[in-house]
NUROFI-63242 format. One record per atom (N, C-alpha, C): atom name; residue number from 0; residue in one letter; y, z, x. Coordinates in nm, 3 decimals, padded with zeros to 5 digits. Example, Ala and Ser with C-alpha at 12.3 -4.5 7.8 and 13.67 -1.06 7.14 Angstrom:
2
r at N&i 0&aa A&north -00.569&up 00.780&east 01.319
r at CA&i 0&aa A&north -00.450&up 00.780&east 01.230
r at C&i 0&aa A&north -00.330&up 00.780&east 01.320
r at N&i 1&aa S&north -00.225&up 00.708&east 01.285
r at CA&i 1&aa S&north -00.106&up 00.714&east 01.367
r at C&i 1&aa S&north 00.003&up 00.787&east 01.290
//
This chain:
110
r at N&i 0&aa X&north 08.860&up 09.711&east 08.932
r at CA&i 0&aa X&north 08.837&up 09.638&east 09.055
r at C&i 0&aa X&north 08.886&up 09.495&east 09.035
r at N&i 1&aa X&north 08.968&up 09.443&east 09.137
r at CA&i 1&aa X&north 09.006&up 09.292&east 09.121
r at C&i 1&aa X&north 08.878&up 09.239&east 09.129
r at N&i 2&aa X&north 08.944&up 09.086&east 09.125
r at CA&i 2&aa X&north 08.801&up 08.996&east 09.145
r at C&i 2&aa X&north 08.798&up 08.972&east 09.286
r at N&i 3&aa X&north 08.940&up 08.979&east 09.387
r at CA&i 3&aa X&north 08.889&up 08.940&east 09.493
r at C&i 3&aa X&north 08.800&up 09.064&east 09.570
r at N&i 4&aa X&north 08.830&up 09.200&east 09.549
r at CA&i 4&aa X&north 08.759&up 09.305&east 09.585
r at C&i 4&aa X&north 08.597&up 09.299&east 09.537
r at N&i 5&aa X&north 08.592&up 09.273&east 09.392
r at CA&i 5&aa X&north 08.469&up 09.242&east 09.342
r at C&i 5&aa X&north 08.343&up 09.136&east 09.444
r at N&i 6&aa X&north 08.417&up 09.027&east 09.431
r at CA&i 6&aa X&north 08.346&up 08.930&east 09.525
r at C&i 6&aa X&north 08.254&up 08.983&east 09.640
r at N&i 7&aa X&north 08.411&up 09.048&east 09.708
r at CA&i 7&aa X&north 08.331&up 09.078&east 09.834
r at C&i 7&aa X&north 08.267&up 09.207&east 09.849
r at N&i 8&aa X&north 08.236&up 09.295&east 09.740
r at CA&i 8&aa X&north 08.139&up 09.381&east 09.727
r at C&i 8&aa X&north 08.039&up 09.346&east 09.663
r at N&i 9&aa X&north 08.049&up 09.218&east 09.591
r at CA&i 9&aa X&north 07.882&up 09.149&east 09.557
r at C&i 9&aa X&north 07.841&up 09.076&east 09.672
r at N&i 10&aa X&north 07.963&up 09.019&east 09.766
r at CA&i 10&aa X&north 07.887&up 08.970&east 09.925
r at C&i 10&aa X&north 07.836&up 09.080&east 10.007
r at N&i 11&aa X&north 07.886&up 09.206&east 10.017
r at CA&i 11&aa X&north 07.848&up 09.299&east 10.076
r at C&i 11&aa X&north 07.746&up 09.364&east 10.052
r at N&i 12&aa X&north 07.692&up 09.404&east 09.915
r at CA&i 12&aa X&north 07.598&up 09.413&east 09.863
r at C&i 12&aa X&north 07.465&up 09.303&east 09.882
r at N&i 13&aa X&north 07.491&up 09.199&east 09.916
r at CA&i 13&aa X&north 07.364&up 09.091&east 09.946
r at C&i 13&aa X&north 07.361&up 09.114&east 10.057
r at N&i 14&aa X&north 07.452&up 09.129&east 10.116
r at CA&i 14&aa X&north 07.442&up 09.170&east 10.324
r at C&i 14&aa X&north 07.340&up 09.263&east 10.310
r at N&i 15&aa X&north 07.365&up 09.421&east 10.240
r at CA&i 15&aa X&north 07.321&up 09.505&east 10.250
r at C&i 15&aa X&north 07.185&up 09.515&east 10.250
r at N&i 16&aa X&north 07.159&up 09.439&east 10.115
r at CA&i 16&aa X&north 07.002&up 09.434&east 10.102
r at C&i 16&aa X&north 06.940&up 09.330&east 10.198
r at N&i 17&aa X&north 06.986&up 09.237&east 10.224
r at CA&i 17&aa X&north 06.946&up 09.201&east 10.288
r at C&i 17&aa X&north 06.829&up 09.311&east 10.431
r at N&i 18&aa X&north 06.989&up 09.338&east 10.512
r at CA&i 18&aa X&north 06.916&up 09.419&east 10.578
r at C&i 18&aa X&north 06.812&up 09.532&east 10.554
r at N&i 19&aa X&north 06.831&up 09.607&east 10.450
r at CA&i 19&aa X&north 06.700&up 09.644&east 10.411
r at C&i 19&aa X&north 06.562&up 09.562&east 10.421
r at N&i 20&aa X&north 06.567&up 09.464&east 10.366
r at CA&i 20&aa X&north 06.446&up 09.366&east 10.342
r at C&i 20&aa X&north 06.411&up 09.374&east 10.492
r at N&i 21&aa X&north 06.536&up 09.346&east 10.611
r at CA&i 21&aa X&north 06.471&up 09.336&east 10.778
r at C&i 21&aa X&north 06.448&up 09.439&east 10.782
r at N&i 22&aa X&north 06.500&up 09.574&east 10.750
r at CA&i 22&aa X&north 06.447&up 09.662&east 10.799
r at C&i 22&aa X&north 06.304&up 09.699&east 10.746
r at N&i 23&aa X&north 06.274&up 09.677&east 10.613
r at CA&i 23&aa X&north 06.161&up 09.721&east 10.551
r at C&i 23&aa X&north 06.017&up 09.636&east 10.628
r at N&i 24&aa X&north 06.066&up 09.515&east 10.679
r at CA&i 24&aa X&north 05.950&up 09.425&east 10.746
r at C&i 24&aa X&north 05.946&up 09.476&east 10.868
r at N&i 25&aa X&north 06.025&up 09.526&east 10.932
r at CA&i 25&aa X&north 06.006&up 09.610&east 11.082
r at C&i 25&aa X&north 05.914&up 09.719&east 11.077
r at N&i 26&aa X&north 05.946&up 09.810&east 10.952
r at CA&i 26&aa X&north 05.882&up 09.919&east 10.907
r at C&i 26&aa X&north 05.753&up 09.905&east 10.885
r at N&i 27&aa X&north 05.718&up 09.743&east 10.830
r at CA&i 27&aa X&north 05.570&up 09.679&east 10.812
r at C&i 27&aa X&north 05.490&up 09.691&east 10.905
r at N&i 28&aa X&north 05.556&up 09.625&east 11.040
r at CA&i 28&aa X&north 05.508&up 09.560&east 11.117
r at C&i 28&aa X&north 05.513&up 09.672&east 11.237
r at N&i 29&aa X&north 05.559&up 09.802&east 11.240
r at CA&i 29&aa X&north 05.566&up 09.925&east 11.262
r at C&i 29&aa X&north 05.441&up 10.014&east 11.276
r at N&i 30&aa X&north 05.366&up 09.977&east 11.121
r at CA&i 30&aa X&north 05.267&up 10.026&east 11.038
r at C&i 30&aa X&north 05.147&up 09.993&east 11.125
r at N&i 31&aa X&north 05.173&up 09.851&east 11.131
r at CA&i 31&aa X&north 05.078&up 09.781&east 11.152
r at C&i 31&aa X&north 05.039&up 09.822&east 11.296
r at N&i 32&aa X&north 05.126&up 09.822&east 11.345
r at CA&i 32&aa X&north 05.126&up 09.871&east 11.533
r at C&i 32&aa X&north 05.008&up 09.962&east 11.565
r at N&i 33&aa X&north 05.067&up 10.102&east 11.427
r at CA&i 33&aa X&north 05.042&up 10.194&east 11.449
r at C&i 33&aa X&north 04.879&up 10.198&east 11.454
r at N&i 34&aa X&north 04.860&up 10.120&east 11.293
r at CA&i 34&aa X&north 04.747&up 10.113&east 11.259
r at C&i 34&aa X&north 04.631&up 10.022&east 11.370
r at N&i 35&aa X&north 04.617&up 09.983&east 11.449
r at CA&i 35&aa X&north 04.600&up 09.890&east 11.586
r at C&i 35&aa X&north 04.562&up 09.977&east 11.692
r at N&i 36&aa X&north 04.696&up 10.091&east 11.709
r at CA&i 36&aa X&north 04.674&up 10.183&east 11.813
r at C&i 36&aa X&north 04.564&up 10.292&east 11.774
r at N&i 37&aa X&north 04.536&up 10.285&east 11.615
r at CA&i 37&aa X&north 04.468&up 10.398&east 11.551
r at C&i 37&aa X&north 04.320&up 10.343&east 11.581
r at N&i 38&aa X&north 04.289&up 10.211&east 11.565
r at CA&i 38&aa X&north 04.134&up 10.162&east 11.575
r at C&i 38&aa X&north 04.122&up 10.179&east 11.727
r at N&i 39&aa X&north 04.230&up 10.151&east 11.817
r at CA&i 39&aa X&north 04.186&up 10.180&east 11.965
r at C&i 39&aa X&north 04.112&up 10.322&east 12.008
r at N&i 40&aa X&north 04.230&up 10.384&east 11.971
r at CA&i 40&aa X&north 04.225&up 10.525&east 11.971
r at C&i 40&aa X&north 04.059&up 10.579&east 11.900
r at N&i 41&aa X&north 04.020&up 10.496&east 11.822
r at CA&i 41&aa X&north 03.909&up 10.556&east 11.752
r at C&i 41&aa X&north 03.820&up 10.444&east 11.887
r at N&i 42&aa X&north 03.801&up 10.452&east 11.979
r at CA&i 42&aa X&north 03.683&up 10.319&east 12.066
r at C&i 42&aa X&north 03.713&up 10.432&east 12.177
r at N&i 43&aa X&north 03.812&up 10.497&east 12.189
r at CA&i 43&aa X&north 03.855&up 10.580&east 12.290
r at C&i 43&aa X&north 03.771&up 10.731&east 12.255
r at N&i 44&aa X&north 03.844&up 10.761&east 12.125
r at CA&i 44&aa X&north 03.738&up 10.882&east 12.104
r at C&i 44&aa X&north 03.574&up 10.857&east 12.136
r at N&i 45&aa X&north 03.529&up 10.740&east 12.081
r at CA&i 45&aa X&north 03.371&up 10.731&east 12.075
r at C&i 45&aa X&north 03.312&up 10.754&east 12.219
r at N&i 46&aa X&north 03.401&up 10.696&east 12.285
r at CA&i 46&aa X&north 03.382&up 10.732&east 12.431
r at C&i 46&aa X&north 03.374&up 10.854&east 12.515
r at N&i 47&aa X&north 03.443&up 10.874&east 12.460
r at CA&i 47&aa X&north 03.449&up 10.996&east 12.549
r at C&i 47&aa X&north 03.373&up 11.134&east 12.446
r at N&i 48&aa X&north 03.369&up 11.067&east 12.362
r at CA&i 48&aa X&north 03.227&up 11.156&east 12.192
r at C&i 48&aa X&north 03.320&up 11.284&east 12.214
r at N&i 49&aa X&north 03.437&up 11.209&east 12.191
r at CA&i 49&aa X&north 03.566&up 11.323&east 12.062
r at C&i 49&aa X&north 03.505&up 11.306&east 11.931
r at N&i 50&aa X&north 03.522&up 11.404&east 11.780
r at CA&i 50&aa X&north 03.554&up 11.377&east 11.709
r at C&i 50&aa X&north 03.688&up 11.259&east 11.628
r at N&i 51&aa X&north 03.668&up 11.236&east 11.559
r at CA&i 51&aa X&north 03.794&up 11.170&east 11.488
r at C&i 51&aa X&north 03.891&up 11.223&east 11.385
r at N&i 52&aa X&north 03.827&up 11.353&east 11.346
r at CA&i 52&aa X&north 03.941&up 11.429&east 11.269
r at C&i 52&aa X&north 04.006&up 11.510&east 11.368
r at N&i 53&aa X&north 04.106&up 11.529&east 11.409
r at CA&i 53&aa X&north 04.192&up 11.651&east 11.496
r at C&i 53&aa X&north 04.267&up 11.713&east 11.420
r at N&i 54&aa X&north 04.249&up 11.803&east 11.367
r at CA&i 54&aa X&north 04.406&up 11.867&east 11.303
r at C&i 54&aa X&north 04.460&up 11.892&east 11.326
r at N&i 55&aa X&north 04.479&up 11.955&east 11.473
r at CA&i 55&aa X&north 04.570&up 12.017&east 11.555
r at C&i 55&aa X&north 04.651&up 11.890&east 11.613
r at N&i 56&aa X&north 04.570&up 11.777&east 11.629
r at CA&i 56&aa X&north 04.660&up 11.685&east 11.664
r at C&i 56&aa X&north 04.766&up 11.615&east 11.568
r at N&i 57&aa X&north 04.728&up 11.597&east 11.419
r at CA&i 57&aa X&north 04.770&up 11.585&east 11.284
r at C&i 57&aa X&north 04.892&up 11.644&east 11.253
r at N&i 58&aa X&north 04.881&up 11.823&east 11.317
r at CA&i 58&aa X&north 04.944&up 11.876&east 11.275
r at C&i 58&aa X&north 05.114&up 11.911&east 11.346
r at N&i 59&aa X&north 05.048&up 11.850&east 11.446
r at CA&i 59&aa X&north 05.155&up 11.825&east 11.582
r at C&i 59&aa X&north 05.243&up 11.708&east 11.536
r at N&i 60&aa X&north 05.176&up 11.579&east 11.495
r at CA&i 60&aa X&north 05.289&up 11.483&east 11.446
r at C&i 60&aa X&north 05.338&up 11.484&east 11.352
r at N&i 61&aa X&north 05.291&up 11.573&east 11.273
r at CA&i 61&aa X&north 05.373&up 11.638&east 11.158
r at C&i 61&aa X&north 05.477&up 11.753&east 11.190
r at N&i 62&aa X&north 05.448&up 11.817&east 11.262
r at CA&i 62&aa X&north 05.566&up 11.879&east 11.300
r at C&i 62&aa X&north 05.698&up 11.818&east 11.397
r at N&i 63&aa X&north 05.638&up 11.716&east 11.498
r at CA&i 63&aa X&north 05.720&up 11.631&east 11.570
r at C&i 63&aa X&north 05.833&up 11.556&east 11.460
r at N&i 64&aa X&north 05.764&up 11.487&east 11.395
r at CA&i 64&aa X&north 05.854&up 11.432&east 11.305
r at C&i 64&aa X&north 05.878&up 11.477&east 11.238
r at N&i 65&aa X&north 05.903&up 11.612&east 11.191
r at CA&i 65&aa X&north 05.978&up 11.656&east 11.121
r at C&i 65&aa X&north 06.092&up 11.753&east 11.147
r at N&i 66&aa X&north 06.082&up 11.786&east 11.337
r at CA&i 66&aa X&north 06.218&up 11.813&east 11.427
r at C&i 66&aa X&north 06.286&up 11.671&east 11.466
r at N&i 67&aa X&north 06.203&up 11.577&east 11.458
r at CA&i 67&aa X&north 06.309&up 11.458&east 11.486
r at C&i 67&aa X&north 06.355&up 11.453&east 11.359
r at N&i 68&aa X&north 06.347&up 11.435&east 11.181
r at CA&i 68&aa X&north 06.404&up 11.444&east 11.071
r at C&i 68&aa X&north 06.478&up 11.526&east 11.066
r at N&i 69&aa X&north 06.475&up 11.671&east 11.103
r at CA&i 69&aa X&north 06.556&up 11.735&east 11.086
r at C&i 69&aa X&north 06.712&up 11.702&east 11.202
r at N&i 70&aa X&north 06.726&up 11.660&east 11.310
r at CA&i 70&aa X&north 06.747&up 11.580&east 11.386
r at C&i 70&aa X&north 06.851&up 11.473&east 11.334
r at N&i 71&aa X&north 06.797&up 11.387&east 11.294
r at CA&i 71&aa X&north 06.853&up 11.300&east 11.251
r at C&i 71&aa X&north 06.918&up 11.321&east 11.094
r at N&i 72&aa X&north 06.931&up 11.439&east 11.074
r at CA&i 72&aa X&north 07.003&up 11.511&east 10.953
r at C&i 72&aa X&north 06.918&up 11.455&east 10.791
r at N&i 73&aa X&north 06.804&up 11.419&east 10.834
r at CA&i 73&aa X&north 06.721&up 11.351&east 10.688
r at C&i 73&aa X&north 06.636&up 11.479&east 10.651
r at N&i 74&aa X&north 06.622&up 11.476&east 10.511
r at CA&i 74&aa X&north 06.534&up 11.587&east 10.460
r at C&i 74&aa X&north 06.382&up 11.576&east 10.515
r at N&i 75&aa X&north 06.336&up 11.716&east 10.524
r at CA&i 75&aa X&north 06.239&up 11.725&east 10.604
r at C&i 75&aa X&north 06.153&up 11.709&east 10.488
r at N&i 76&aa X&north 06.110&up 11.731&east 10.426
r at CA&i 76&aa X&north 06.028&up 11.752&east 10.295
r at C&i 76&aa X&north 05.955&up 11.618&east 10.279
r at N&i 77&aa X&north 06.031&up 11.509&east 10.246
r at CA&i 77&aa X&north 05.988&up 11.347&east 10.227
r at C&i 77&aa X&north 05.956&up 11.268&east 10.380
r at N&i 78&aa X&north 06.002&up 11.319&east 10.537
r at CA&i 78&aa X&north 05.987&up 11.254&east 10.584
r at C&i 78&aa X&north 05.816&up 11.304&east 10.619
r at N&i 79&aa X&north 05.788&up 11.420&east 10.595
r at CA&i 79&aa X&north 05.695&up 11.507&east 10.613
r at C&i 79&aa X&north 05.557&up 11.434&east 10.552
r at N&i 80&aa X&north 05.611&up 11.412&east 10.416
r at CA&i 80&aa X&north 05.464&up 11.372&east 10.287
r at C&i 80&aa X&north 05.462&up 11.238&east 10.315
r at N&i 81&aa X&north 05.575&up 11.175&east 10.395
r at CA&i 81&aa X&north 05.538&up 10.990&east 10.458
r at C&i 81&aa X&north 05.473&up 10.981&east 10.550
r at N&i 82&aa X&north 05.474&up 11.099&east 10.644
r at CA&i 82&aa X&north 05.402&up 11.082&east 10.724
r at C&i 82&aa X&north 05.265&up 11.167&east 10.767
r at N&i 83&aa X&north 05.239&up 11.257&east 10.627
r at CA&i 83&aa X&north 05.084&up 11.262&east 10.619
r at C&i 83&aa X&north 05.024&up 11.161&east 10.558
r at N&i 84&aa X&north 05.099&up 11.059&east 10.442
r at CA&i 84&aa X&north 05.058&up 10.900&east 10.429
r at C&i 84&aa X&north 05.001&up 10.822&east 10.545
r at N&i 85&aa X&north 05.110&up 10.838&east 10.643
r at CA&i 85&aa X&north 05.065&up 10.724&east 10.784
r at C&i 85&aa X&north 04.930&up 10.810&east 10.870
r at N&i 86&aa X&north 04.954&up 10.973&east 10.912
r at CA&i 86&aa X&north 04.863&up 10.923&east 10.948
r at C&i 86&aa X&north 04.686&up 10.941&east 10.922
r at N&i 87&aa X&north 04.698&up 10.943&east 10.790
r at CA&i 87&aa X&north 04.606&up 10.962&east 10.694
r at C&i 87&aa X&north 04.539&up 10.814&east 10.690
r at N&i 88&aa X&north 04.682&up 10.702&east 10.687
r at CA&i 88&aa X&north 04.603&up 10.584&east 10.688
r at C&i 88&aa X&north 04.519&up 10.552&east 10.879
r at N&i 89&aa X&north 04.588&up 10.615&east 10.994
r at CA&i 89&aa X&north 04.554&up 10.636&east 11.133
r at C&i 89&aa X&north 04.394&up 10.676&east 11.115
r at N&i 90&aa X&north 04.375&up 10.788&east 11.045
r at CA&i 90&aa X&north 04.248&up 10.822&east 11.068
r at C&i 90&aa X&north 04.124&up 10.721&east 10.946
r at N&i 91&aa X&north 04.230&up 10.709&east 10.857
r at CA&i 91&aa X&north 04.114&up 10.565&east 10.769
r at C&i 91&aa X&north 04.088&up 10.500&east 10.870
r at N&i 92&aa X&north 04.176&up 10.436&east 10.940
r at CA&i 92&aa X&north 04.152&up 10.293&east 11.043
r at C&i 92&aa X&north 03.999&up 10.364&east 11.139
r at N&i 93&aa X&north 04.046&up 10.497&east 11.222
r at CA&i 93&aa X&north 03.991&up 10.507&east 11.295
r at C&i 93&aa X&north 03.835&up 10.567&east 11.227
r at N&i 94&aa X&north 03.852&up 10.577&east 11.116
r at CA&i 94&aa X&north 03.658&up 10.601&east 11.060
r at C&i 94&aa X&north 03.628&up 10.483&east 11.043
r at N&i 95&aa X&north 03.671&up 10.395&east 11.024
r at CA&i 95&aa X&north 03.650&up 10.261&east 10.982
r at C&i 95&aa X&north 03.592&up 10.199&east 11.090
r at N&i 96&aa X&north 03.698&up 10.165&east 11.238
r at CA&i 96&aa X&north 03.623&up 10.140&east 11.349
r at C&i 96&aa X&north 03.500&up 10.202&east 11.341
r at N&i 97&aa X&north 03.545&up 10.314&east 11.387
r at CA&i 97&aa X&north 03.380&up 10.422&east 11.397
r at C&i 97&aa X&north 03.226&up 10.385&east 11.333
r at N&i 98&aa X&north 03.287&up 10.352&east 11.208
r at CA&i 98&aa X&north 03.188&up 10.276&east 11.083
r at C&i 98&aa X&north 03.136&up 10.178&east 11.156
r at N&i 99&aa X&north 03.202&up 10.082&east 11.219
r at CA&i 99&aa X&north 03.197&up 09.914&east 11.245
r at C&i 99&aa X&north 03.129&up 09.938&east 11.392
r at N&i 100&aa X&north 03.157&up 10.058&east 11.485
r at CA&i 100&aa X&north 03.077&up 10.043&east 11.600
r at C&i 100&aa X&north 02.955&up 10.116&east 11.593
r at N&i 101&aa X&north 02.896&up 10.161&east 11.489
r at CA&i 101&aa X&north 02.769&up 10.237&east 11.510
r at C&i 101&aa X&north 02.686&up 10.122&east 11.443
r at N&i 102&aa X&north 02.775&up 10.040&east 11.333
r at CA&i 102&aa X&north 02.726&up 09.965&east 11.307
r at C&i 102&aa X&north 02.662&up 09.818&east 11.381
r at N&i 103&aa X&north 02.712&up 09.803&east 11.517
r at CA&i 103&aa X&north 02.739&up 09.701&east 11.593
r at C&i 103&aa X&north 02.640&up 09.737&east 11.678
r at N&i 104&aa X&north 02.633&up 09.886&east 11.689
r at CA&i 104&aa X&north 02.536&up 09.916&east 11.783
r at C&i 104&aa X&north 02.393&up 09.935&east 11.768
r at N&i 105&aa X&north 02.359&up 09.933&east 11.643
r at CA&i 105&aa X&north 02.226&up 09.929&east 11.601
r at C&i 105&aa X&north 02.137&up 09.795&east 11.616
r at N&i 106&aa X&north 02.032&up 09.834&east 11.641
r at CA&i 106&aa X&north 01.960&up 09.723&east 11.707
r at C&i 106&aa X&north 01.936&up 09.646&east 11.584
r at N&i 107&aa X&north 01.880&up 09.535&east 11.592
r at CA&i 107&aa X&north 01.829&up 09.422&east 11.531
r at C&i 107&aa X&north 01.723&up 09.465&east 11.428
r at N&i 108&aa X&north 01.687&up 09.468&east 11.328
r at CA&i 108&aa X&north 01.565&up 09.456&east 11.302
r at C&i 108&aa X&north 01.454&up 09.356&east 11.310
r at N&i 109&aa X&north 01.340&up 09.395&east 11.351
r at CA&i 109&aa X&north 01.249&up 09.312&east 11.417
r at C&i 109&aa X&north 01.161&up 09.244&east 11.275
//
């Protein structure tokens, strides 16, 4: 490799990561969304006195995203086990609320 080719594949290479780094903070802040919509979602269940585990619902966004992975030509396998991660952390959030409003709702002690 020359040096002038070199150069600009060590500039291209800092581009690159770069964008990773934006993309990986989108992906954060993605998370975070999700995790937000998950404590709602758990104020919504209490209401209407759903449970908070669904599997069938679990098992649906696990299969969704994994016809959009397959889709988007990415292995299904890893996008699959990332996203029993997410929404594994969805239903932490939403026991957690759950935790925090029974807790909120208990009276005072006298």
């Amino acid at each position: 490799m020359t040096e002038p080719s070199k150069a600009l594949a060590l500039q291209e290479l800092s581009q690159c990561r770069q964008e990773i780094e934006s993309i990986d903070n989108d992906l954060v802040e993605l998370l975070a969304r999700r995790l937000r919509l998950g404590t709602r979602i758990a104020e919504l269940k209490r209401i209407a006195e759903l449970p908070i585990l669904d599997p069938t619902r679990e098992a649906a966004v696990i299969r969704r995203v994994t016809t959009v992975a397959r889709e988007a030509g990415l292995p299904t396998e890893p996008i699959r086990e990332v996203f029993w991660q997410i929404v594994g952390m969805s239903r932490r959030a939403q026991e957690e609320a759950e935790v925090r409003a029974r807790g909120a709702s208990r009276p005072e002690p006298t």
